[in-house]
N, C-alpha and C positions, 0 to 999 in steps of 0.2 A: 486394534492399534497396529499390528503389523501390519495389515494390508494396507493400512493409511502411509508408512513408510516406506513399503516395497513404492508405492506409488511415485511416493515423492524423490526417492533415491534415481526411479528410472527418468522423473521430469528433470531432475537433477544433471543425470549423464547426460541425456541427451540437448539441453540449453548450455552444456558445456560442449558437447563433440561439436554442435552446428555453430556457436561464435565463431570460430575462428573461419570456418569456410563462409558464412558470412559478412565477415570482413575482407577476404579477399574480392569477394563481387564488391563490396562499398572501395575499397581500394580502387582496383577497375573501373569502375565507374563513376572517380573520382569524387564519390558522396562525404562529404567530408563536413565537420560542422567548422560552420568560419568564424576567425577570430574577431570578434567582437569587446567592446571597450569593458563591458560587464564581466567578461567572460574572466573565469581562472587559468583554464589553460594554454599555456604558451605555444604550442606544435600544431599544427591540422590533426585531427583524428577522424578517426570514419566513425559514421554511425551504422544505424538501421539495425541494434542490435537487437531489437524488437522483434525482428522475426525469427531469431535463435527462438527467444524467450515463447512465442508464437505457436513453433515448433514444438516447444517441450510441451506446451497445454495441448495442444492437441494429440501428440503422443500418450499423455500420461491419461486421455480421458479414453482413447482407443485400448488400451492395456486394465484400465479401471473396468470397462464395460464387460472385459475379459475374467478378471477374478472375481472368483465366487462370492466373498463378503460383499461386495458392494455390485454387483448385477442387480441385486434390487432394486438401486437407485434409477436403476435404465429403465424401470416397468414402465413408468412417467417422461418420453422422451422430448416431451415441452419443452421441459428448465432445462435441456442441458442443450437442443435447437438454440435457446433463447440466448443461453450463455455463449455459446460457441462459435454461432451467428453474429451476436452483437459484438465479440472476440474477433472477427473474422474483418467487420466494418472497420470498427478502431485500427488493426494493423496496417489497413489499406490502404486508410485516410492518413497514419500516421508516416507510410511510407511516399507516399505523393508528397505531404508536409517535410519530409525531410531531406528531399529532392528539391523539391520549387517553394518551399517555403510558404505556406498558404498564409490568408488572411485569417485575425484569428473568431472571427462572424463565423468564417467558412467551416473552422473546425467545431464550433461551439454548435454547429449545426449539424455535423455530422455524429460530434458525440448524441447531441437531443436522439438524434434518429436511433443510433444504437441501443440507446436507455432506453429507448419507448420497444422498440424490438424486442428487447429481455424482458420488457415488463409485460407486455403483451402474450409473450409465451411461459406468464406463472411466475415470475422471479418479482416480485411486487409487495410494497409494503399492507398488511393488509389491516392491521393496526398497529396500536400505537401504546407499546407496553408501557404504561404512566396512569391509572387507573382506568384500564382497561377499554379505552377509547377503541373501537372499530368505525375503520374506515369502511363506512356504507356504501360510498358511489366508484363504482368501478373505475369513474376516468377520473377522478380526485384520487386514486390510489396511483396510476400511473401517472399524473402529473408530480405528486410528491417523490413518485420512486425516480422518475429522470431528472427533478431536482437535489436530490440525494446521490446520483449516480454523478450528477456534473460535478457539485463541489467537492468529492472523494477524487475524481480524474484528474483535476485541475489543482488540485489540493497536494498529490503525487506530481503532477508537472513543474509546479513551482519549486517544490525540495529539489530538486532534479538539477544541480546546479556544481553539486561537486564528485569527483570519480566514486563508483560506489554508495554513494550517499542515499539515494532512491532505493534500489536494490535491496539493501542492508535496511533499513526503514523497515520499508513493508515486510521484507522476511521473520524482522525482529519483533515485529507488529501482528503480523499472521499467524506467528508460532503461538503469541499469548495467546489470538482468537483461536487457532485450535484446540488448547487447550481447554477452553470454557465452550466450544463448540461440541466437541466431541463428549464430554462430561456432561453439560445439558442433555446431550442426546442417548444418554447410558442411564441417566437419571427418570426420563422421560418413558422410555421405549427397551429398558433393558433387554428383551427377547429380541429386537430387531433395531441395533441402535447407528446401522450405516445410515449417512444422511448425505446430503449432496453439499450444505455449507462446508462439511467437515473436509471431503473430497476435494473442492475448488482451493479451500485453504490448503491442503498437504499440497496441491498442484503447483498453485502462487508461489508456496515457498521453496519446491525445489527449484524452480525455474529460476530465480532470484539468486540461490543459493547457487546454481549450477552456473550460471549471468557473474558472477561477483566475480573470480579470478580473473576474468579477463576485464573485468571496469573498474577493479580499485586502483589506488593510486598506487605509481602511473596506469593512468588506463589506455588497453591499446584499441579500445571501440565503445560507444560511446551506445546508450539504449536508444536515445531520438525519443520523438514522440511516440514512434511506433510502440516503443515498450513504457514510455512511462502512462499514454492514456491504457492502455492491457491494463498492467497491473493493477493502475487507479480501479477500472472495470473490474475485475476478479475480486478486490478488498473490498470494493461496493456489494458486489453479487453475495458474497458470503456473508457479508455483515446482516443483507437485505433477508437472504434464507431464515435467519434466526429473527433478527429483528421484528416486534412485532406478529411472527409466529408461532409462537408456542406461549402457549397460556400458563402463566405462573403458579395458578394452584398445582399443579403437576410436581411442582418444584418441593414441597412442603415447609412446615413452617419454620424448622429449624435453618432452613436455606432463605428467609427473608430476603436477604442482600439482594439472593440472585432475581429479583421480581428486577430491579433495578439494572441490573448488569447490562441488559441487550439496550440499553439507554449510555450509560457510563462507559462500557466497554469499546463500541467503537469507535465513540471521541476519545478515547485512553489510547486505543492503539495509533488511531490518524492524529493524537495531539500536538507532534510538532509538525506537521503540513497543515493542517487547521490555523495554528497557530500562525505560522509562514504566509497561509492564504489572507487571514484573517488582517494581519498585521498592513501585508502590502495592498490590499484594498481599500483600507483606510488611507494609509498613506498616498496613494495617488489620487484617490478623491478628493481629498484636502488638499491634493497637488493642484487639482483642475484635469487631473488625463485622465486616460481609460483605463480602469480597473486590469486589464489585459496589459497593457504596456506595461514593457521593459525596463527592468532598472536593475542596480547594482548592490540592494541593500535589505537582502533577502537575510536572512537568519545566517546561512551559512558563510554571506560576507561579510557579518559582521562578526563570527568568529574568527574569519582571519584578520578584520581588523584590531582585534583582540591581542593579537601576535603568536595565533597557534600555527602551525603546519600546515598543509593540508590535510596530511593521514592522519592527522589529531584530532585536527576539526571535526573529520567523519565518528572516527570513535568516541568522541565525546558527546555528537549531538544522535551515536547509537545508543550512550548511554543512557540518555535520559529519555528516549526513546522505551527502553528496557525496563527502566524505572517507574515509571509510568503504566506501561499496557502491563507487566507483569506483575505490580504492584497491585492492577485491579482485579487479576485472576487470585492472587493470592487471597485477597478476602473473601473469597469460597472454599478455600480450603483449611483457613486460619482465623483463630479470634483475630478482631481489627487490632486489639492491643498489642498484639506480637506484629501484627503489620504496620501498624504506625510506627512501634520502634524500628524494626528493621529497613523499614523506607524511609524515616527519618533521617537514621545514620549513612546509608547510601548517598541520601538528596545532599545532604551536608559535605558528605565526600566530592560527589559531582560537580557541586555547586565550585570547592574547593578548585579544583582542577580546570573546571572554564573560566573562574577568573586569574586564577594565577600569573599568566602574562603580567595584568596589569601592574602586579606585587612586585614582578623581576624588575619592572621599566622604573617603580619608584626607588628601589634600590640601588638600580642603577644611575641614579639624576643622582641619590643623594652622596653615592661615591663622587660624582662627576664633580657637586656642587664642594 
């Protein structure tokens, strides 16, 4: 555990020290995200903070390959080509897109390209933890694993709408998967339990964690694409490492749940970008538009048309965020019935506080009336 957090502490400083001199070359070169009728924020802000973020994954996996506990994971220098590589395409493509604004074919393309990249060098679904389904044919494994990697991408892209809100997501989303990643893998392999899902996760989330002070509300830089298809990339990677890799009898029988978890859990962490994705694809279908096209009626605008803040907004929709992915790790380590209750009384809480606006506005008609 420690080396998992030495890790993440150094991805951390270092996605904090490089924002801001990041920002000044976006400043300079005038890269700015423009105001837009969807858009929340009022000022120009610069982006491209994707490559602080960038920065720090690559720092923290050069200093990983460095400490002893997790050297092992380097024996096999595939998975972390494939990750680091297809890491390397994403910021590229995300930096060009953030400059000249690509077409969004063009990006859907270049993510493809990166997913089959990771997939190709070993980061691949190879089945399918749900009675024990194995994927047989190698290029059915990599067309599944870059359909799994685009909707996790794209899935991040779309939350990506208010300061921090990305960021905070996945961090808060990554820490549960550490959790049940790192405890899988002590469960499994107690003599040698470093793995590389657990590693990419401590990575994701400093980089996120160290990213956050400069993009909460007010934020003074903005991730772009560059940082939010990364991140989407990394929460894919780590979910894919576990997913469908490790055979459930290992787990034993008083662990039942967890045969299910590598199923549950990364819809639990990605549930409100799933949800966001899920929601606004529908809606523009039935619109007549392109599932990609832009609109204004994402999850996190209709919190504000709710009457919350902004900095409200984000922490609310961290919370259920929290409630959720952490609620699913908790049934590995607790009877359901102490997690039902305790998730119960939270959900109820939660619930209480994202409607609340509406409570104050009736309140107030009814002084008015």
């Amino acid at each position: 555990m420690r080396a998992y957090l030495f890790i993440l502490i150094i991805s951390a400083l270092v996605a904090y020290l490089l924002t801001p001199m990041v920002r000044r070359v976006a400043e300079r070169g005038l890269i700015f995200s423009p105001l837009r009728e969807r858009d929340v924020h009022s000022v120009p802000t610069p982006r491209l903070g994707g490559v602080a973020m960038f920065g720090a994954v690559i720092v923290g996996l050069i200093f990983a390959s460095q400490t002893p506990f997790l050297q092992r994971i380097f024996v096999d220098m595939a998975p972390i080509i494939g990750i680091a590589g297809a890491a390397t395409v994403l910021c590229v493509l995300g930096i060009i897109d953030d400059i000249w604004d690509l077409h969004w074919m063009t990006k859907l393309a270049g993510q493809a390209l990166a997913a089959g990249f990771m997939a190709i060098n070993g980061v691949a679904l190879l089945s399918i933890p749900f009675g024990g389904v194995i994927i047989a044919s190698p290029r059915m494994s990599i067309i599944i694993t870059i359909l799994v990697v685009l909707v996790t991408i794209n899935a991040v892209n779309f939350v990506d709408g208010l300061d921090g809100l990305a960021a905070g997501v996945v961090a808060i989303g990554g820490s549960a998967f550490f959790i049940y990643s790192y405890g899988l893998a002590r469960d499994t392999s107690p003599e040698s339990y470093a793995n590389l899902a657990s590693l990419i996760t401590a990575i994701l989330v400093g980089a996120c964690l160290g990213f956050l002070p400069h993009n909460f509300n007010p934020a003074r830089i903005f991730m772009g694409d560059s940082g939010s298809m990364l991140i989407g990339l990394l929460l894919a990677a780590s979910t894919i490492r576990v997913t469908g890799q490790v055979d459930p009898a290992f787990l034993g029988e008083e662990r039942v749940f967890a045969t299910f978890l590598p199923i549950i859990l990364p819809i639990a962490v990605m549930f409100l970008p799933l949800l966001d994705l899920g929601l606004a694809v529908v809606r523009r279908l039935m619109a007549g538009q392109s599932p990609f096209s832009a609109d204004a009626k994402h999850l996190h605008h209709r919190m504000l048309s709710l009457g919350h803040s902004h900095a409200r907004a984000v922490l609310i929709l961290y919370s259920w965020t929290a409630l959720i992915a952490f609620g699913s790790v908790m049934l590995l380590l607790m009877s359901w019935v102490y997690v039902v209750c305790i998730v119960g009384g939270l959900f109820a809480i939660t619930l209480i506080f994202t409607f609340y606006p509406l409570r104050v506005r009736q309140k107030a008609r009814e002084e008015i009336s």
